[in-house]
Every structure is written in structure tokens, then in C-alpha cells.
C-alpha positions as CSV (number, residue, x, y, z in Angstrom):
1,X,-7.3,-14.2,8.0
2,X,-7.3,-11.9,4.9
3,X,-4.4,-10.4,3.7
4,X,-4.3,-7.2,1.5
5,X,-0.9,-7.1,-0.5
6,X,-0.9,-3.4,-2.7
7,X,2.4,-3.1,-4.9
8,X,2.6,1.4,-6.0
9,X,5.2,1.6,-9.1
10,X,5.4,5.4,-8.4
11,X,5.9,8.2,-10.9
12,X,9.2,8.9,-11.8
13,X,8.7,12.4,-12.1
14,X,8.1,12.7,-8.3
15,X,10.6,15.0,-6.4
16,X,12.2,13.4,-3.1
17,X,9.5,15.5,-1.1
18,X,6.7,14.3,-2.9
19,X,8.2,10.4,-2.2
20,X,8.3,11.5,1.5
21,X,4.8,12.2,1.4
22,X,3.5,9.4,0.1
23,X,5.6,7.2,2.4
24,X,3.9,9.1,5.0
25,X,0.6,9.1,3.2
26,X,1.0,4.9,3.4
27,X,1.5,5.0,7.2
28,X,-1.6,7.1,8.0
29,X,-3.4,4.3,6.9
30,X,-1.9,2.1,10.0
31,X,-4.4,3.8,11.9
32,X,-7.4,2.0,10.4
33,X,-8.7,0.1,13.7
34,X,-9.8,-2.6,11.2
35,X,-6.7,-4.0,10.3
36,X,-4.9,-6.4,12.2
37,X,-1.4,-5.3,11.3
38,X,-0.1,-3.2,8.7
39,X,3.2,-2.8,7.2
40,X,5.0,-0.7,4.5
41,X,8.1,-1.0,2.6
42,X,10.4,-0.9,-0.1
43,X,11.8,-3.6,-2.5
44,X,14.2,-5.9,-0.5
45,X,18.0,-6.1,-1.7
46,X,17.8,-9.9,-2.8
47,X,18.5,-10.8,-5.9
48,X,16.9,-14.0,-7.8
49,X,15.3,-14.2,-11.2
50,X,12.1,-14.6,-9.4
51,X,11.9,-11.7,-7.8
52,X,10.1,-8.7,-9.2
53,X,11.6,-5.5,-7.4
54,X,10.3,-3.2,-10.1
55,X,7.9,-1.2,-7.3
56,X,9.0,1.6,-5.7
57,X,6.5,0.7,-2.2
58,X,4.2,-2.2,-1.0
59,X,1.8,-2.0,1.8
60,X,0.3,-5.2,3.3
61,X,-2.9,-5.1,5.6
62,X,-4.1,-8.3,7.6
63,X,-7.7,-8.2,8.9
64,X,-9.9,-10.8,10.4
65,X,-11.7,-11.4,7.2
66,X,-13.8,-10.5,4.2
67,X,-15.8,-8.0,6.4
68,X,-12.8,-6.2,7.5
69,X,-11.4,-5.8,4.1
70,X,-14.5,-4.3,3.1
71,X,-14.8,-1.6,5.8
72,X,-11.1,-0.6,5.5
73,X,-12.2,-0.1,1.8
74,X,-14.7,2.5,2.5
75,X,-13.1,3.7,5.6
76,X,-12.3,7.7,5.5
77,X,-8.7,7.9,6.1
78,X,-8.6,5.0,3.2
79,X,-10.2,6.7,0.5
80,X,-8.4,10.2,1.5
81,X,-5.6,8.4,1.0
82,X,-6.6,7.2,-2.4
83,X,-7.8,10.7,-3.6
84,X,-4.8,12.5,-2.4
85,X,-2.5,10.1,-3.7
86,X,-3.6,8.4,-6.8
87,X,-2.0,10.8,-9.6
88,X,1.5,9.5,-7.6
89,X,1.4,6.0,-9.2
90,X,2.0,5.2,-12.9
91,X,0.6,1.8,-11.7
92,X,-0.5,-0.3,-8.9
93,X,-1.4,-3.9,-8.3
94,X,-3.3,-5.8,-5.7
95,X,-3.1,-9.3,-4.7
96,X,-5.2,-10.3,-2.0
97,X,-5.3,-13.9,-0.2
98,X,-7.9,-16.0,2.2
């Protein structure tokens, strides 16, 4: 199994419709017939000193393996996701695990 963890720290500047539209943007990419499983969400109300809840959305993506990583990468609705929504984000980060 590979798992695809992506954190979005969104700009503040963003009007509520624009957050709507990226939430919606995220979701498109459930579609991708690559993936396993895909699920999106918000910071969770718990509250330790461990926990970073900074970022405004995460998205997680399980696939198979490598291989299916690597064609969700390429994949059309991926990278219209990433043109159409990259000057949303001040920052993102990516951890992804084997």
C-alpha cells in the first residue's frame, strides 16, 4: 500500500466561495480510478501540543503502490486540479508512506 497524505495551508485572502471551490476542487480528484480510497478534510477539534492544526484542508489518497502513485500524478483531472488551484495555497506539504 502507498499512502499520499497532502496538507493545503490556504490563502487567507480567499473569499468563502473561493474555499467552496477548492473543497470541491479536492473531491473531483476522488474520481481518479487509480486510487484506492480517497478522503478530504479539515483540521480535527483535538487539542494536544502535538498536534499541528495550522492547515486549512488535507487530502489522503491510498493506491496499490508506487505505480499507482505515479499515474495519479500525471493523471488529467490531477494536474487540472493542480493548475486551477495552485495560486489558492500559501503552502502545501506532502508526506507520503510505503
Amino acid at each position: 500500500m502507498f499512502v499520499h497524505s497532502v496538507y493545503f495551508w490556504l490563502k487567507n485572502s480567499l473569499s468563502d466561495e473561493e474555499v467552496r471551490t477548492f473543497r470541491e476542487g479536492l473531491h473531483s480528484l476522488e474520481g481518479i480510478e487509480v486510487s484506492r480510497a480517497t478522503y478530504v478534510g479539515v483540521p480535527a477539534n483535538t487539542d494536544r501540543p502535538v498536534i499541528d492544526r495550522s492547515y486549512s484542508f488535507a487530502l489522503t489518497v491510498l493506491f496499490d503502490d508506487l505505480a499507482g502513485h505515479d499515474a495519479y500524478q500525471v493523471h488529467p483531472v490531477h494536474k487540472a486540479f493542480v493548475q486551477t488551484y495552485a495560486g489558492y495555497w500559501d503552502r502545501v506539504v506532502i508526506y507520503d508512506a510505503e
